[in-house]
C-alpha positions in Angstrom: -23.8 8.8 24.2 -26.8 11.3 25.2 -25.7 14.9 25.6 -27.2 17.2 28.4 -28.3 20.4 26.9 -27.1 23.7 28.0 -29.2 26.1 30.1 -29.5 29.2 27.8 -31.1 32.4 28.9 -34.7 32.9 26.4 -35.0 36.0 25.8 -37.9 36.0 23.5 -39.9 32.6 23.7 -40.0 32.3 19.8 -36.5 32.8 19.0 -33.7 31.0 20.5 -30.9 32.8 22.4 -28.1 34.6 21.0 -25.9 37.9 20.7 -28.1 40.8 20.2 -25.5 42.6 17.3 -25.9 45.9 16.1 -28.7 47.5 14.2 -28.9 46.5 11.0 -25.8 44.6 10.8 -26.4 42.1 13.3 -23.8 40.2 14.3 -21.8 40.6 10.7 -19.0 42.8 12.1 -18.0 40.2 14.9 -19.0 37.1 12.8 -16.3 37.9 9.8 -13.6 39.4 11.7 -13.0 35.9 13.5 -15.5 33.4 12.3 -14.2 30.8 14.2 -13.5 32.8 17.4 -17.7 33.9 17.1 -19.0 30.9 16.4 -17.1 29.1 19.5 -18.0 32.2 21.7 -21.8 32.1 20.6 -22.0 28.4 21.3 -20.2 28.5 24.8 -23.1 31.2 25.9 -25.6 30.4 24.5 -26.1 26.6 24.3 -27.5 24.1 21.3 -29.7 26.5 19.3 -28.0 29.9 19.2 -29.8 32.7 16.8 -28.1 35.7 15.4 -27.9 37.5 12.4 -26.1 38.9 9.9 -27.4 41.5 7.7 -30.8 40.8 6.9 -29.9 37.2 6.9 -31.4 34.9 9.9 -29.1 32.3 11.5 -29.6 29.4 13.4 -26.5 27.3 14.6 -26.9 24.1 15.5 -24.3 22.6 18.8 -26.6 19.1 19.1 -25.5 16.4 17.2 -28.8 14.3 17.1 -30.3 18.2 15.7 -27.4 18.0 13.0 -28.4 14.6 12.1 -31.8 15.3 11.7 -31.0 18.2 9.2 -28.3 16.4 7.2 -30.0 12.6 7.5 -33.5 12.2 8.5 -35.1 16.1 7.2 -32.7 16.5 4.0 -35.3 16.9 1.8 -36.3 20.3 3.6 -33.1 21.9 3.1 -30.8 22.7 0.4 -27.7 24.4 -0.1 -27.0 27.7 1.5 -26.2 30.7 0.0 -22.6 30.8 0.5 -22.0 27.7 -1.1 -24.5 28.8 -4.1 -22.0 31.9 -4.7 -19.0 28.7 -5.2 -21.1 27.4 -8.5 -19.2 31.3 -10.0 -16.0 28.6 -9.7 -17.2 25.1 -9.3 -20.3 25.1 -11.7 -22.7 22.4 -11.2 -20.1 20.1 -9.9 -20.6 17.5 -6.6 -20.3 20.0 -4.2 -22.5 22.6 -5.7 -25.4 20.5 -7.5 -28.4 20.0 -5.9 -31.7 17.5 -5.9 -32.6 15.1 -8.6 -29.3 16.3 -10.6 -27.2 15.6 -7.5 -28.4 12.3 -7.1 -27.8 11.3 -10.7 -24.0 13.4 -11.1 -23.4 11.5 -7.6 -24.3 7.7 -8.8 -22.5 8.4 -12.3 -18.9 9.4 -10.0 -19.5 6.8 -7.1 -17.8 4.0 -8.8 -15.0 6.3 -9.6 -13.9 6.4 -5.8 -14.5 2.5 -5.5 -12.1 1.2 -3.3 -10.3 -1.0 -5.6 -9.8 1.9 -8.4 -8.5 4.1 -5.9 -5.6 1.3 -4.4 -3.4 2.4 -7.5 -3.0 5.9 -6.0 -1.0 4.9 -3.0 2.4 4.6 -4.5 1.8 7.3 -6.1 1.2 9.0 -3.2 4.0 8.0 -1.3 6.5 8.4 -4.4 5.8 12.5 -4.5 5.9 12.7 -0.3 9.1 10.7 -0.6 10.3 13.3 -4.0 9.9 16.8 -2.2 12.0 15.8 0.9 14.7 15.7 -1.7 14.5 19.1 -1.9 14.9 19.8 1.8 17.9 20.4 4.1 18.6 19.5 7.4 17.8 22.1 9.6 16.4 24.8 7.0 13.4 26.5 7.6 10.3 26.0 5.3 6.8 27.7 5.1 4.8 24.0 5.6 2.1 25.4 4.0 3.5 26.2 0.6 5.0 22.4 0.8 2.2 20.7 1.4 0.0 22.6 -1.1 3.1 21.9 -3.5 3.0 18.2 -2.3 -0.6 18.0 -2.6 -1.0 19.8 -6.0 1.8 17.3 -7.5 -0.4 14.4 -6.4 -4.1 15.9 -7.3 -2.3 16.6 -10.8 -1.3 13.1 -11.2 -4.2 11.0 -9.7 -6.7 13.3 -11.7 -4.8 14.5 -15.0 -2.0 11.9 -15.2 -0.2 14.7 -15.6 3.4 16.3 -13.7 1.9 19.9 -14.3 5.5 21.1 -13.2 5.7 23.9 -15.7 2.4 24.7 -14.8 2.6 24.5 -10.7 3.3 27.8 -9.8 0.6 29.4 -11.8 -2.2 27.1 -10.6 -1.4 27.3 -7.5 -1.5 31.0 -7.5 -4.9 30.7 -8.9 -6.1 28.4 -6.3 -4.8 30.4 -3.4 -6.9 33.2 -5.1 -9.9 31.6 -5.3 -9.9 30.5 -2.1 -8.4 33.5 0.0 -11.3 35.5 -2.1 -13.7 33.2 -0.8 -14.9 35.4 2.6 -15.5 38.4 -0.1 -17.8 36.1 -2.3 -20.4 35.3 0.6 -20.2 38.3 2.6 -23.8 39.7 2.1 -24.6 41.5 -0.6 -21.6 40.9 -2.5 -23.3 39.9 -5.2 -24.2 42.9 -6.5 -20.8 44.0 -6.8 -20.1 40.9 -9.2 -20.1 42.9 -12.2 -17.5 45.9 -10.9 -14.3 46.5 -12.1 -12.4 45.8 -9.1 -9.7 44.3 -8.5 -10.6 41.5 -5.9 -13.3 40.5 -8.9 -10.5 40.6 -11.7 -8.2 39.0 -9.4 -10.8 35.8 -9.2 -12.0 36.2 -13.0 -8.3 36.0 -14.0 -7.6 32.8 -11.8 -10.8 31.2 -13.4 -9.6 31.6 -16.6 -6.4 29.7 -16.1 -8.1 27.2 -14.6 -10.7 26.5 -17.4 -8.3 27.3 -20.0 -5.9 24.4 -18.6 -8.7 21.9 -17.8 -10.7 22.3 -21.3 -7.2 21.7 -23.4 -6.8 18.4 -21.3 -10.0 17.1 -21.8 -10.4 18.2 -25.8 -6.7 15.9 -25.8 -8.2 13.2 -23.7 -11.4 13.0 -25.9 -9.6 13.0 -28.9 -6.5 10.6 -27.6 -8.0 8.4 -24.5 -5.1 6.0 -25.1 -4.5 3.6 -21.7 -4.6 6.0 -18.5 -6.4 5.1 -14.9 -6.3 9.2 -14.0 -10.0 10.6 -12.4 -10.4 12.5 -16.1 -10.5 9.7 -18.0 -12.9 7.9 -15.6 -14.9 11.1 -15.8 -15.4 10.8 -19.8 -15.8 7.2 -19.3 -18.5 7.4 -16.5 -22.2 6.8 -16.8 -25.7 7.0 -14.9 -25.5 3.4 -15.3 -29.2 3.1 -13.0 -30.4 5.9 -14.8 -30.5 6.9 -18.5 -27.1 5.5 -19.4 -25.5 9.0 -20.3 -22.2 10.2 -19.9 -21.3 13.7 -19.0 -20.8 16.7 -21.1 -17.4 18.7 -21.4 -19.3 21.2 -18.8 -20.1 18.9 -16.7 -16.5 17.0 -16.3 -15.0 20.4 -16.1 -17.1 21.2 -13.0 -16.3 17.9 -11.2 -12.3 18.0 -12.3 -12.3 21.2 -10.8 -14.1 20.4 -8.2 -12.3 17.6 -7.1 -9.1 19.4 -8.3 -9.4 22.1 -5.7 -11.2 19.8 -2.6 -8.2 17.5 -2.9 -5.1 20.1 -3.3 -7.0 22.2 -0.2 -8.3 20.1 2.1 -5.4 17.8 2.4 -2.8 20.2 2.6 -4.1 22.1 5.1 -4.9 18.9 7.1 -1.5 18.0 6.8 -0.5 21.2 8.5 -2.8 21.7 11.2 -1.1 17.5 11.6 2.4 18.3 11.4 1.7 21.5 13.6 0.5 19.4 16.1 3.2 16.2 15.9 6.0 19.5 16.5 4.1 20.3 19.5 3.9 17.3 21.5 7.2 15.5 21.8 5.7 12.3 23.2 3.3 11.7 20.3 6.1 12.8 17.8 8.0 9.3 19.4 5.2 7.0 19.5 4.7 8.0 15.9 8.0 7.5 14.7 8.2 4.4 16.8 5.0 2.4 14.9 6.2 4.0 11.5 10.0 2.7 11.5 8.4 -0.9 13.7 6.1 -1.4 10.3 7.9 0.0 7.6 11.4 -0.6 8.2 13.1 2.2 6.3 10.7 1.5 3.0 7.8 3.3 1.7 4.5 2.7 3.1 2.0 0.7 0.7 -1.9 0.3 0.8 -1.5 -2.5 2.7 0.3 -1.1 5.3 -2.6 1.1 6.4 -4.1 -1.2 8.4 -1.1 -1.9 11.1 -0.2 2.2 11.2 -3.1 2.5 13.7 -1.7 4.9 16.0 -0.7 7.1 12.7 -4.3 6.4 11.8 -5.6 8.1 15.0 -3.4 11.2 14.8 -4.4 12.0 11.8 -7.8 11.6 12.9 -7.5 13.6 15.6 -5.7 16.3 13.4 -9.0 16.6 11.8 -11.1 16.7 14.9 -9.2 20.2 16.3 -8.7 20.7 12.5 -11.2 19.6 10.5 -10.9 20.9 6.4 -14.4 21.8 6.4 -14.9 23.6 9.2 -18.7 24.5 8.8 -22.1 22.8 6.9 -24.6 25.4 6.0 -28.3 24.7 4.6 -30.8 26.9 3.7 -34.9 26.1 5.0 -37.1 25.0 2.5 -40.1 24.8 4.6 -40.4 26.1 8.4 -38.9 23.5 10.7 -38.8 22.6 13.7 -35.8 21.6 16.2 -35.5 22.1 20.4 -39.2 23.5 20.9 -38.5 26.7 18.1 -40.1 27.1 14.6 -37.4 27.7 12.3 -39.0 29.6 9.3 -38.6 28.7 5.7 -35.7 31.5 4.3 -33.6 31.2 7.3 -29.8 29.3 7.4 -28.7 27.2 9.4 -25.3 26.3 10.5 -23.4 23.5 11.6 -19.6 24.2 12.5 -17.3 20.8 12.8 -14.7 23.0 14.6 -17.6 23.8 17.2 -18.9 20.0 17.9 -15.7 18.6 17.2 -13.9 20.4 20.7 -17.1 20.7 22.8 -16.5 19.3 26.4 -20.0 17.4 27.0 -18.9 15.2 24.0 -15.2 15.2 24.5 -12.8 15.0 27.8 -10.2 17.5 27.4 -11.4 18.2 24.3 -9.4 21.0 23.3 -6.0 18.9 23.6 -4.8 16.8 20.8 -4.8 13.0 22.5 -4.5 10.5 19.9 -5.1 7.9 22.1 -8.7 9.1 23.0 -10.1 7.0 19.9 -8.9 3.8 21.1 -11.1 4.4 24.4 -14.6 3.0 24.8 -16.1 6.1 24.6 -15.3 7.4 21.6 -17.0 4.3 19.9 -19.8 5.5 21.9 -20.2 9.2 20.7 -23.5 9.8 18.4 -22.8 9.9 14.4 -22.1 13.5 14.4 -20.3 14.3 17.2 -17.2 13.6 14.8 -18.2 14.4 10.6 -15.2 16.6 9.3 -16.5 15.3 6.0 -19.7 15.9 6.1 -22.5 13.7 6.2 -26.1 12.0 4.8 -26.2 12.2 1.1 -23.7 14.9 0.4 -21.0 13.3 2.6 -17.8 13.9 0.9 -17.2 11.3 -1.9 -13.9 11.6 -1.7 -13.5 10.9 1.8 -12.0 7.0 1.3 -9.1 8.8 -1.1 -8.2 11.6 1.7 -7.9 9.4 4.2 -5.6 6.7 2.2 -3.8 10.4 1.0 -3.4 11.7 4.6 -2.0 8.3 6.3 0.3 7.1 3.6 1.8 10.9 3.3 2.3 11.6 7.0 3.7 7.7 7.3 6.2 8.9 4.3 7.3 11.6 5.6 7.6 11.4 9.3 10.0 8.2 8.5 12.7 10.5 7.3 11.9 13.8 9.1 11.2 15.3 12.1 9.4 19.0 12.2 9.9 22.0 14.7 7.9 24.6 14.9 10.1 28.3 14.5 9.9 29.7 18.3 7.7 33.0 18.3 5.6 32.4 15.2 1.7 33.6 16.1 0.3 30.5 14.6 -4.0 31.9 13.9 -6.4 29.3 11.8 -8.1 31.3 9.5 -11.3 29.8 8.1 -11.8 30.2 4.2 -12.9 27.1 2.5 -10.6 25.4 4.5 -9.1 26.0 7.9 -5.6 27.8 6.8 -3.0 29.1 8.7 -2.7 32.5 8.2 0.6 34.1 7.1 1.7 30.7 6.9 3.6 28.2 8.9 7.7 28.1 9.0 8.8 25.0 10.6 12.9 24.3 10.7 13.4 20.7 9.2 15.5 17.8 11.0 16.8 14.7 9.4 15.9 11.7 11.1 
């Protein structure tokens, strides 16, 4: 599918158009008082190329798939990770997500076999054994925040698959930590914040307390797993094991496992959860889809818990779940910084500047999508979804930093929603002001209280 390109009005024929902001502070007051509001605003106006800035900082957001593909696929090379994600390496270290160029190839083919598709298959009862444990726990028609049970879902299973560990002693306190991390994110990248690193206050105590929990419990499990590997099939052990079997034949260091554990530690408590949300928000919303849903669930599983092999024949689960992550995809935004000046839609893009790619943007933009702000499951069983170019649909990523847990989230997010929704329905409490805040994630902010109904 070939997408027209917007009329935008030029205002100066060497930069592309966008909001003028204020002086000085360009567009910074607007841009981090709704992210996800400005960004969606912006690209309405202004078209495929929109230029704005904040601070001193120049931006270029990209609304084009084929231009998205040619920064993330066929130009990689001149681009490398922004600033905003360099601030996460204070948390994540040189892990996956963080790592960059010859390093990042290597750290990428040593974990690859990790998330083979036939190591992975052993997680799926798993999986469904915790989704089918916390509705224990609930109550016919009692309210619960379905945010705080889905990160406690989530957390149970990321704990398991990774540690081979319960962690229920421990549950409270890390997720405390990891809701601090992330809800401190905005303050990390916000311009200049690095030079406030080294205060005393208490936004940067708040985060360098919730780091040292974190490394204090990661380092004791990986000094026990080194010195007592026994017989476990957990991510940890997998990590010691791995190595750069095309390259020098080394395995990691403690550093380096304790990057990627966290790593994928907080990708796959955060992005899940909050997918699962943004899901159940949206099966509560639309009755119909709520009874096709239950309808394929209770036709293939029969009362039982869903297994890996059921995956295949929950297609219609498949696509809302998919389509969950197209309104709400868990990373909402790809940023790269220019290595050399580049060129995209007739402007010179110079070497310094950022530019930004926003799933949540592409993802509900009406040349690519009919109707595309309404949630229609259905639309990826039509012929022109399978006709859509490669990144008018990427909610985890793409080119050579595409998520490498990707295969493992979807398996999670299926078999969890398939759990669940056999045994309960969801309603959303009447009057709730229901606002997607984007940190790392997409999160719902203040929460989301949904009253619970036994099926």
């Amino acid at each position: 599918m070939q997408i027209a390109h917007s009329k935008t009005r030029v205002k100066d024929p060497f930069l592309p158009p966008g909001p003028k902001g204020l002086p000085l502070l360009g567009s910074l007051i607007d841009y981090f008082s709704d992210m996800l509001g400005f960004l969606t605003r912006v690209s309405s106006e202004y078209g495929d190329i929109v230029y704005y800035k904040l601070g001193s900082r120049k931006m270029y957001l990209l609304n084009n798939p084929e231009h998205i593909k040619d920064v993330l696929v066929t130009h990689n090379r001149n681009f490398e990770k922004s600033r905003a994600l360099k601030r996460t390496k204070i948390v994540l270290g040189e892990g996956l997500l963080t790592n960059e160029g010859d390093s990042h190839l290597k750290q990428r083919r040593t974990i690859q076999p990790i998330f083979h598709h036939q190591r992975i298959r052993s997680y799926g009862d798993v999986m469904a054994d915790y989704a089918s444990r916390i509705g224990e726990d609930w109550k016919n028609g009692s309210v619960v925040n379905i945010h705080k049970e889905m990160m406690k879902l989530t957390l149970s299973i990321v704990s398991k698959t990774i540690f081979d560990s319960e962690m229920e002693s421990e549950s409270d306190e890390i997720g405390e930590c990891l809701t601090d991390l992330v809800t401190l994110f905005p303050q990390m990248i916000f311009p200049y914040s690095e030079y406030l690193d080294g205060l005393p206050l208490p936004a940067n105590q708040r985060f360098h307390k919730a780091k040292s929990k974190l490394d204090k419990i990661i380092y004791t499990m990986i000094e026990e797993r080194r010195s007592n590997p026994g017989n476990r099939n957990d991510l940890l052990t997998m990590l010691l094991e791995a190595q750069d079997e095309e390259g020098d034949g080394e395995g990691m260091t403690d550093l380096q496992v304790r990057d990627e554990a966290l790593t994928l530690f907080l990708a796959g408590q955060e992005s899940t959860a909050n997918s699962l949300v943004w899901t159940w928000y949206l099966i509560s919303t639309h009755p119909q889809i709520e009874k096709k849903i239950h309808e394929e669930i209770d036709s293939v599983l029969s009362g039982r818990q869903p297994t890996l092999d059921d995956l295949g024949k929950l297609s219609y689960t498949q696509n809302v779940f998919k389509e969950a992550l197209r309104l709400y995809p868990p990373a909402w935004a790809v940023a790269r910084l220019v290595k050399e000046d580049y060129e995209v839609g007739g402007y010179i893009i110079p070497a310094g500047a950022d530019i930004f790619m926003s799933q949540y943007v592409v993802h509900r933009d009406p040349r690519l999508y009919k109707e595309a702000d309404r949630f229609i499951p259905e639309r990826w069983d039509f012929e022109e979804a399978k006709n859509l170019p490669r990144f008018a649909y990427f909610p985890f990523g793409g080119g050579t930093r595409r998520c490498i847990g990707e295969p493992f989230a979807w398996m999670e997010g299926v078999i969890l929603i398939a759990t669940i929704a056999s045994k309960w329905k969801m309603r959303l409490v009447p009057h709730q002001k229901i606002v997607p805040e984007a940190l790392i994630t997409i999160r719902p902010k203040n929460g989301m209280n949904m009253i619970l109904e036994k099926r």
